[in-house]
TORMI-131133 format. One record per atom (N, C-alpha, C): x, y, z; atom name. Coordinates in pm, 1 decimal, always signed. Example, Ala and Ser with C-alpha at 12.3 -4.5 7.8 and 13.67 -1.06 7.14 Angstrom:
2
- c1,c2,c3,rofi
- +1319.0,-569.0,+780.0,N
- +1230.0,-450.0,+780.0,CA
- +1320.0,-330.0,+780.0,C
- +1285.0,-225.0,+708.0,N
- +1367.0,-106.0,+714.0,CA
- +1290.0,+3.0,+787.0,C
//
This chain:
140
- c1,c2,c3,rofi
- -7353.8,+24045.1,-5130.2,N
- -7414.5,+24175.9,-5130.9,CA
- -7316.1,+24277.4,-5188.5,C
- -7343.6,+24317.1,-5261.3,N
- -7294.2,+24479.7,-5362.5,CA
- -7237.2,+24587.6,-5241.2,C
- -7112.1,+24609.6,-5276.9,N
- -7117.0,+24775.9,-5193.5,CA
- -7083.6,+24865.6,-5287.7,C
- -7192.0,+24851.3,-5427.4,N
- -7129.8,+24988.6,-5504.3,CA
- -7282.4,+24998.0,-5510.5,C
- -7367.0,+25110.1,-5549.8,N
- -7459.0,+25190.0,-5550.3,CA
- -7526.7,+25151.7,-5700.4,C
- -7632.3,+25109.7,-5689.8,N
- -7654.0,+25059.6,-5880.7,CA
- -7818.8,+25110.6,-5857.4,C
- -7845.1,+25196.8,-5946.2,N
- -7997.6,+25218.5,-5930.6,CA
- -8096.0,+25140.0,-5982.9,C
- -8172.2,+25089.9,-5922.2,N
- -8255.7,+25001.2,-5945.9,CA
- -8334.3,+25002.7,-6097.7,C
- -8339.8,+24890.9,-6166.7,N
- -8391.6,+24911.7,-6333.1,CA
- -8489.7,+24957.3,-6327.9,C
- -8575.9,+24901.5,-6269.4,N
- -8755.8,+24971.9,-6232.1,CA
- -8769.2,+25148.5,-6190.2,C
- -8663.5,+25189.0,-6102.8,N
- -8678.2,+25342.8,-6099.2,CA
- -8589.5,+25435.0,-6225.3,C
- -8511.9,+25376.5,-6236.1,N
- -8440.8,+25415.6,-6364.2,CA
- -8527.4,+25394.7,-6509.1,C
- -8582.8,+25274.6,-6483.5,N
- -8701.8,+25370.4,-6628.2,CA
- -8828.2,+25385.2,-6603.0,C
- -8849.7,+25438.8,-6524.3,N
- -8989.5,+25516.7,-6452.1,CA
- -8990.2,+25677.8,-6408.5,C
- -8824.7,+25669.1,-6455.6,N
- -8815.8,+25832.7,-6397.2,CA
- -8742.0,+25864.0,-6458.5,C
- -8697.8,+26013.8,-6489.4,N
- -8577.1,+26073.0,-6522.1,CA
- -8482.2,+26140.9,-6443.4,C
- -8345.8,+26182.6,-6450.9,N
- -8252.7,+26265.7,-6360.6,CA
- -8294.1,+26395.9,-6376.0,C
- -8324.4,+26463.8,-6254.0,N
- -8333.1,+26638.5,-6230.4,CA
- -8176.2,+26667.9,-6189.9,C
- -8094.6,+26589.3,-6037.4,N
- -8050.0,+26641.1,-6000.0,CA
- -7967.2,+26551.0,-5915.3,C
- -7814.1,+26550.0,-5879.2,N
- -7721.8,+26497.2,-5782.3,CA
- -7723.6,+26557.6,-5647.8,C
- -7794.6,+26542.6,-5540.3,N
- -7779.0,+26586.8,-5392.1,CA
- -7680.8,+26558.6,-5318.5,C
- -7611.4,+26614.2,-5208.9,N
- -7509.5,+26530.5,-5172.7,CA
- -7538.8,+26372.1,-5152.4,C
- -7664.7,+26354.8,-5121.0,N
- -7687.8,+26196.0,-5038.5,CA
- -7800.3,+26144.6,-5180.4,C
- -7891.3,+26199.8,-5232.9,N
- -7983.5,+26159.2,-5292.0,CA
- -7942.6,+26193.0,-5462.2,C
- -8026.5,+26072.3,-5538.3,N
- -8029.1,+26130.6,-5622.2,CA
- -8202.3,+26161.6,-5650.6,C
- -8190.4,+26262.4,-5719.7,N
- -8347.2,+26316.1,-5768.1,CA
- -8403.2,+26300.6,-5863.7,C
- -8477.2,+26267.7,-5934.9,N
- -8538.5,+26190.1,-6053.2,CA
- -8688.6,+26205.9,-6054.1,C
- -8754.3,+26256.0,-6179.6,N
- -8876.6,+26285.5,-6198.4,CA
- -8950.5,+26198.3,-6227.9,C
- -9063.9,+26112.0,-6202.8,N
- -9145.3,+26005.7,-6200.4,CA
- -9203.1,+26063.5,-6357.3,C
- -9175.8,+25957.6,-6480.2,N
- -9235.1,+26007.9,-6608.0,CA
- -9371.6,+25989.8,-6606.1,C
- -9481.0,+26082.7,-6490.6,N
- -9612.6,+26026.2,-6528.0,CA
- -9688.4,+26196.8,-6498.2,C
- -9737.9,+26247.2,-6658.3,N
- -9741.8,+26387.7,-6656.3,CA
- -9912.9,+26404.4,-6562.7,C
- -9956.6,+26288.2,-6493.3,N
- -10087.6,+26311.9,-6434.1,CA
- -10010.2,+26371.6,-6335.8,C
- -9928.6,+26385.3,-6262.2,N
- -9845.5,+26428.2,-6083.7,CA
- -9746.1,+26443.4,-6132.2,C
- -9682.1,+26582.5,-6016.5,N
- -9583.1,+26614.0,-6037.3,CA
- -9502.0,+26534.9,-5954.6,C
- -9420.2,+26465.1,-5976.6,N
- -9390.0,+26344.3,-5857.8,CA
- -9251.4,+26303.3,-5865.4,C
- -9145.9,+26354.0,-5766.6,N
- -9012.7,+26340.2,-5750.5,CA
- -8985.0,+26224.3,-5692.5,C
- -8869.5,+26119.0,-5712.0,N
- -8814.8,+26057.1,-5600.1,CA
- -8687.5,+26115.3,-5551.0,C
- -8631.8,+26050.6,-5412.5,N
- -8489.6,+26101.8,-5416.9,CA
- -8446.0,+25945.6,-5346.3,C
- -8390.2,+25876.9,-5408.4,N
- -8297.7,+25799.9,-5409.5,CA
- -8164.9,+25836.0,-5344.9,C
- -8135.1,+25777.0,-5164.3,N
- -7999.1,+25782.0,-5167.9,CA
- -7900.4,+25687.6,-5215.8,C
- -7812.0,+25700.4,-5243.7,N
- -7655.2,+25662.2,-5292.7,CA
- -7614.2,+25562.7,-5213.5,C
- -7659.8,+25462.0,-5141.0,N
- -7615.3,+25378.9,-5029.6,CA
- -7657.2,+25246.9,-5094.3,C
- -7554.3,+25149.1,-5114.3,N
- -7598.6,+25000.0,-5147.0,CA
- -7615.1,+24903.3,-5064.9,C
- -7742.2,+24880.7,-5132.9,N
- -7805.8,+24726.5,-5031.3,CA
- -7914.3,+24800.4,-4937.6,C
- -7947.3,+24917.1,-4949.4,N
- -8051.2,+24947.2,-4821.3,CA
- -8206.5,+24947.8,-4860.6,C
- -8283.9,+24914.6,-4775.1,N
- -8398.4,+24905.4,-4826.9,CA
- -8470.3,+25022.5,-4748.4,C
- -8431.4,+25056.6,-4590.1,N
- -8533.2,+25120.7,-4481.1,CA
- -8398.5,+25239.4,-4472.9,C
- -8530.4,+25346.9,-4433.6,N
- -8458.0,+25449.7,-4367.6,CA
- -8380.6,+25486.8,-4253.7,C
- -8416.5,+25295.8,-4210.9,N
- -8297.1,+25349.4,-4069.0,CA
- -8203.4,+25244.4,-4069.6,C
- -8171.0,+25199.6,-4164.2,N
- -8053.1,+25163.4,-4211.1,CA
- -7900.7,+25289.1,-4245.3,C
- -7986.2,+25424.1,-4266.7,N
- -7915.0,+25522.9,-4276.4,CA
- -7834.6,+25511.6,-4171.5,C
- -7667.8,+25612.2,-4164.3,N
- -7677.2,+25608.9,-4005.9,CA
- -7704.2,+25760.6,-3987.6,C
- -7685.5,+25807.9,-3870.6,N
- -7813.7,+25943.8,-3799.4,CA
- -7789.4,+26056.5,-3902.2,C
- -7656.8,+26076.0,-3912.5,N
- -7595.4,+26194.1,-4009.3,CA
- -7655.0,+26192.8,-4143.4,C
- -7641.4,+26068.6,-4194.1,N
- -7718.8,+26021.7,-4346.8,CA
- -7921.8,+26015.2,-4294.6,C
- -7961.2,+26036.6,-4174.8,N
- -8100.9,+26031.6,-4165.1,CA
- -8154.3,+26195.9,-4201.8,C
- -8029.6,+26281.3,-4081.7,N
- -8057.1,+26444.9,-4115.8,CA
- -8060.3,+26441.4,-4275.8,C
- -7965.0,+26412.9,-4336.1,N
- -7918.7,+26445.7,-4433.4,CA
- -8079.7,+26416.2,-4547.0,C
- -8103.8,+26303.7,-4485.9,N
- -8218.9,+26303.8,-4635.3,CA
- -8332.7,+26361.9,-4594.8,C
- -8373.0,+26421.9,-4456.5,N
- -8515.9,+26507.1,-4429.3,CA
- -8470.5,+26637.7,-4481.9,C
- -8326.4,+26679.9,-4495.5,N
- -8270.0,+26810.3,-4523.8,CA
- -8359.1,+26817.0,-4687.6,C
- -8323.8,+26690.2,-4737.4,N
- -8284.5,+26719.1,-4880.3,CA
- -8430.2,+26689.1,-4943.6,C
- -8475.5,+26606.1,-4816.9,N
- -8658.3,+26588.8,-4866.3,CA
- -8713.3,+26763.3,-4857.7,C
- -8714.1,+26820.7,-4728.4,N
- -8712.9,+26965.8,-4763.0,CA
- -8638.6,+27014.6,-4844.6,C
- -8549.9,+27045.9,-4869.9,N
- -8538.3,+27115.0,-5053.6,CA
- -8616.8,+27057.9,-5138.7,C
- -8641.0,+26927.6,-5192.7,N
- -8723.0,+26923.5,-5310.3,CA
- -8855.6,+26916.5,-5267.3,C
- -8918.1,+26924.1,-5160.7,N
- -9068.4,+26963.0,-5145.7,CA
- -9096.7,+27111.0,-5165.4,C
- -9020.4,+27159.9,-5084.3,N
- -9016.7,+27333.3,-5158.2,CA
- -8951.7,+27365.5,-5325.7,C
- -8886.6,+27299.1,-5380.1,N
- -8890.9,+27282.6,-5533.8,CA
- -8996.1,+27239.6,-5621.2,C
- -9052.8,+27104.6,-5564.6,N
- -9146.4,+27072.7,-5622.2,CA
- -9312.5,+27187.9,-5611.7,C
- -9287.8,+27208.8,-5476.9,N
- -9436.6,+27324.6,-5522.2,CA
- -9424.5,+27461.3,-5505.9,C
- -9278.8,+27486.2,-5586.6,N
- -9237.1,+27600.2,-5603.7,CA
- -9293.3,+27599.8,-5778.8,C
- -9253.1,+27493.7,-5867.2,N
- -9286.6,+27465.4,-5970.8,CA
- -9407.8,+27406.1,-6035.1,C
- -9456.1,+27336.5,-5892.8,N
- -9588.5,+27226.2,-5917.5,CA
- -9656.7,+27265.8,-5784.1,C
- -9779.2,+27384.4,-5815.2,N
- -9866.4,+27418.5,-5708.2,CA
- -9908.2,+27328.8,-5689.5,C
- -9958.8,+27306.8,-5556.6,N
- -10052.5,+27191.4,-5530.1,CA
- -10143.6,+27224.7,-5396.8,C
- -10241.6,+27148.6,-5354.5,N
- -10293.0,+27173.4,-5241.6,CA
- -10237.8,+27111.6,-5138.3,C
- -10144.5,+26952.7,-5212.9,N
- -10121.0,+26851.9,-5051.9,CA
- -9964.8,+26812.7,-5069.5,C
- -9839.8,+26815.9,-5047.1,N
- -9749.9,+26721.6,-5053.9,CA
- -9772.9,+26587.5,-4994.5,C
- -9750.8,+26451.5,-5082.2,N
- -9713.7,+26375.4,-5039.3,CA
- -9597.0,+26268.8,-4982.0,C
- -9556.8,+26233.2,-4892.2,N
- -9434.5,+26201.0,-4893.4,CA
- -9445.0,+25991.9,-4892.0,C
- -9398.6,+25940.1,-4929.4,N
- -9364.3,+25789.2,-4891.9,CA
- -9263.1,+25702.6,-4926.0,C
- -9242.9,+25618.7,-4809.8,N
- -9132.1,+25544.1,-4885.9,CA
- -9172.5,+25375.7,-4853.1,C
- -9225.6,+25319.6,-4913.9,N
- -9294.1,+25229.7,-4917.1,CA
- -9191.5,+25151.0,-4917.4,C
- -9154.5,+25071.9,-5061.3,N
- -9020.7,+24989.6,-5081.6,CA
- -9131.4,+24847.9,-5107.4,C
- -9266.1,+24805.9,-5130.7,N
- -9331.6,+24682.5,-5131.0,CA
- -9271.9,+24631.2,-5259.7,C
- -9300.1,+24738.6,-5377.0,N
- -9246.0,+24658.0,-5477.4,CA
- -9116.4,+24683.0,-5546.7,C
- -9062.3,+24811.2,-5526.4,N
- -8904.5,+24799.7,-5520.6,CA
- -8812.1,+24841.4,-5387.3,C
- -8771.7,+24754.1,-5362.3,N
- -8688.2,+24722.2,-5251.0,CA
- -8578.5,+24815.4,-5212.0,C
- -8505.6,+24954.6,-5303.3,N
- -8427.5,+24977.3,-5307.7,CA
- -8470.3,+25130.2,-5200.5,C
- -8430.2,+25194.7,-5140.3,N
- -8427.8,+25250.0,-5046.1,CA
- -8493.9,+25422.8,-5109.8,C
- -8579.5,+25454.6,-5187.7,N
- -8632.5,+25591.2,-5233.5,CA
- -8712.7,+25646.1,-5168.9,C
- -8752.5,+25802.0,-5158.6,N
- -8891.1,+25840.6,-5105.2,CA
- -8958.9,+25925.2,-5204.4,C
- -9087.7,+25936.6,-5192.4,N
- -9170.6,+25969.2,-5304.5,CA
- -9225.3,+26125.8,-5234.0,C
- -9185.6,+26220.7,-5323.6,N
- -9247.2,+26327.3,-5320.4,CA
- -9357.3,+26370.8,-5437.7,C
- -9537.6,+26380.1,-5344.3,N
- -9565.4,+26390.5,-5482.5,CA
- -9671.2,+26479.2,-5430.9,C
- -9706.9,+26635.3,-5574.7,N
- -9753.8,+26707.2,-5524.4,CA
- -9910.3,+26651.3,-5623.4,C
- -9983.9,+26756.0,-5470.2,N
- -10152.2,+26647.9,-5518.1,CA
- -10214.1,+26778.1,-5542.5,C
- -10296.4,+26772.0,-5585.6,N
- -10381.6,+26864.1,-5632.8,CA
- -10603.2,+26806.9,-5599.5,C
- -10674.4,+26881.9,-5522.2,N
- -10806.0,+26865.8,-5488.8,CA
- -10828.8,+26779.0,-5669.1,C
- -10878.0,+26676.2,-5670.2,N
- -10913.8,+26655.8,-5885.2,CA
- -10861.4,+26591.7,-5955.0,C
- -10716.7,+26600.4,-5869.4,N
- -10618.6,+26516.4,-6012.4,CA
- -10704.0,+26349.6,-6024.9,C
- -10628.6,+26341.6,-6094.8,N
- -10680.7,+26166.5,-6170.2,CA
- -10654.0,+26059.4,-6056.9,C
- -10576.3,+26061.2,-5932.6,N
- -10600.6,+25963.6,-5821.6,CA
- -10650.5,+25997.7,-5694.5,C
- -10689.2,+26179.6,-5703.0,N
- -10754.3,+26196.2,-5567.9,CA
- -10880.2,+26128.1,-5541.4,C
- -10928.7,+26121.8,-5394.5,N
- -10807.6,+26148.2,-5298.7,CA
- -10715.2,+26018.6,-5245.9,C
- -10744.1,+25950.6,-5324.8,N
- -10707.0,+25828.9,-5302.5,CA
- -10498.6,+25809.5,-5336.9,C
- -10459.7,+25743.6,-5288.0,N
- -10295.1,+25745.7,-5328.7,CA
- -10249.2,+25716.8,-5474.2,C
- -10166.6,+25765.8,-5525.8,N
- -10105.8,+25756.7,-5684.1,CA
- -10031.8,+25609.8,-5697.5,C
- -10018.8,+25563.0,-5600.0,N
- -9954.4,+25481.4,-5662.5,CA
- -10094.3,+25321.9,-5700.2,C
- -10032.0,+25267.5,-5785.7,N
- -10094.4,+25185.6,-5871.3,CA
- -10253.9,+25216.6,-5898.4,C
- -10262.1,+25406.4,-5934.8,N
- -10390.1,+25398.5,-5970.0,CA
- -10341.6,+25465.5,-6091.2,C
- -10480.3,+25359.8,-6192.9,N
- -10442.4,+25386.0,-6366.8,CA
- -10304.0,+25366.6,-6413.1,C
- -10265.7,+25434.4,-6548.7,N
- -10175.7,+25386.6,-6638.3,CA
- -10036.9,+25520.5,-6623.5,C
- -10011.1,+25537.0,-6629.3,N
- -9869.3,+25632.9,-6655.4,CA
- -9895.1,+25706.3,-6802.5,C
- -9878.4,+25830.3,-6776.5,N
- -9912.3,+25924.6,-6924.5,CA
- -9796.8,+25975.6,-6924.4,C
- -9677.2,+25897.4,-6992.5,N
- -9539.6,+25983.4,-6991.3,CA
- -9572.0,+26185.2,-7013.3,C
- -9484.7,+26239.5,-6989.8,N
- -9442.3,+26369.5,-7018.3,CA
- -9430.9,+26379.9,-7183.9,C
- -9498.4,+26455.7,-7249.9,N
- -9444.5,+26533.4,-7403.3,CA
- -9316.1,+26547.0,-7359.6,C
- -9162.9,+26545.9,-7410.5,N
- -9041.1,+26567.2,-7430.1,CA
- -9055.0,+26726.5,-7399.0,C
- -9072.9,+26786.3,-7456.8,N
- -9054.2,+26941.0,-7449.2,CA
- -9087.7,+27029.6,-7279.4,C
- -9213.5,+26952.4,-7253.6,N
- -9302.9,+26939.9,-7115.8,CA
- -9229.5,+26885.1,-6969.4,C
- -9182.9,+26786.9,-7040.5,N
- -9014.4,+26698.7,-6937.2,CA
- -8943.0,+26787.5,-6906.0,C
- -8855.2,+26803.9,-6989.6,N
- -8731.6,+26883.0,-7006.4,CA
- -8742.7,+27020.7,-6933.1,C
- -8869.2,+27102.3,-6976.6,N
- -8885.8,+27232.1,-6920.6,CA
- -8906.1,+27229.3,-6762.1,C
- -8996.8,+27111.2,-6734.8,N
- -9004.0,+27074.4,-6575.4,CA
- -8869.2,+27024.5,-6537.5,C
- -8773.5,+26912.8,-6581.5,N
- -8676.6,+26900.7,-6483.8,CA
- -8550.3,+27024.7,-6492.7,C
- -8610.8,+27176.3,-6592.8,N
- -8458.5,+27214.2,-6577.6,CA
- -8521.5,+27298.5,-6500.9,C
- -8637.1,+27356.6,-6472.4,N
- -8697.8,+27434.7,-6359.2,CA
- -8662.1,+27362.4,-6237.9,C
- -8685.7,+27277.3,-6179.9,N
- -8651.5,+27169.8,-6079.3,CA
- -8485.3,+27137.7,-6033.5,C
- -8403.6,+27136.9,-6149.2,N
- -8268.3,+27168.2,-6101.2,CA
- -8209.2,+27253.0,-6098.8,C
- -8294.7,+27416.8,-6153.9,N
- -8237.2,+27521.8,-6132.3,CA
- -8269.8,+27610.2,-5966.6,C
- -8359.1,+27529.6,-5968.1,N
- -8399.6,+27571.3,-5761.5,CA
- -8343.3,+27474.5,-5685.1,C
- -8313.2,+27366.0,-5707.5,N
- -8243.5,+27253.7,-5609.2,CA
- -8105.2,+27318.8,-5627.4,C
- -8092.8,+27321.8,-5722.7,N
- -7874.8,+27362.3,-5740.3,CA
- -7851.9,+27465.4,-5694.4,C
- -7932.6,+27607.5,-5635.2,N
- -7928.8,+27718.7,-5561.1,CA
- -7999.2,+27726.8,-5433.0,C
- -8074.2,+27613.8,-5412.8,N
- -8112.0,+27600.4,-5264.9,CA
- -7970.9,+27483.1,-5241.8,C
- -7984.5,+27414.9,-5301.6,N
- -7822.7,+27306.2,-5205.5,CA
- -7691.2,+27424.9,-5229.1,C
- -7681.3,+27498.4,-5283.8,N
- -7610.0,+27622.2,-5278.7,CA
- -7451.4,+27547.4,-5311.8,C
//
């Protein structure tokens, strides 16, 4: 078993970097139907959240509140969703994703419904620097 921190290939090209948290990293899910963050902590080999220990548990509801208030600071929505599933990647992330009454998987859950509509480049970029310019002054 690894004790260095390697981000999993499957979330690494499914998402892009917004942002370094102390514990998480933050990364934008490339699918422009949802606005949909993960935050990945920095801990190798973990799959569950209570593998954390208590300090590292505060630490990621802290940081799940900052980017839920980022995310629909930037991405109105009617519902946050939160999950951390781990069925088909194992590596320890939680899914913040803001829903909207309409979008293309209500009300049903985003994950494995339909295809992924990457972000236009220009559309990306403008969302993750909005997204790390409120996380980098809320983590202060």
């Amino acid at each position: 078993m690894s004790t260095e921190f390697t981000l999993d290939p499957r979330l690494a090209g499914d998402s892009v970097p917004v942002i370094e948290l102390p514990l998480c990293s933050v990364r934008l899910m490339n699918d422009a139907r949802f606005a949909w963050l993960l935050l990945v902590p920095r801990r190798a080999a973990m799959s569950e959240i209570h593998e954390l220990d208590e300090i590292e548990r505060e630490r990621l509801w802290r940081e799940i509140g900052l980017v839920s208030d980022a995310l629909r600071a930037v991405a109105p929505c009617d519902k946050l969703n939160l999950g951390a599933l781990g069925n088909i990647v194992r590596q320890l992330h939680v899914h913040v994703v803001a829903r909207r009454e309409g979008d293309a998987a209500w009300p049903g859950p985003v994950w494995g419904s339909g295809v992924a509509e990457p972000y236009a480049a220009p559309v990306r970029e403008r969302l993750v620097a909005a997204l790390h310019d409120r996380l980098a002054a809320a983590a202060g």
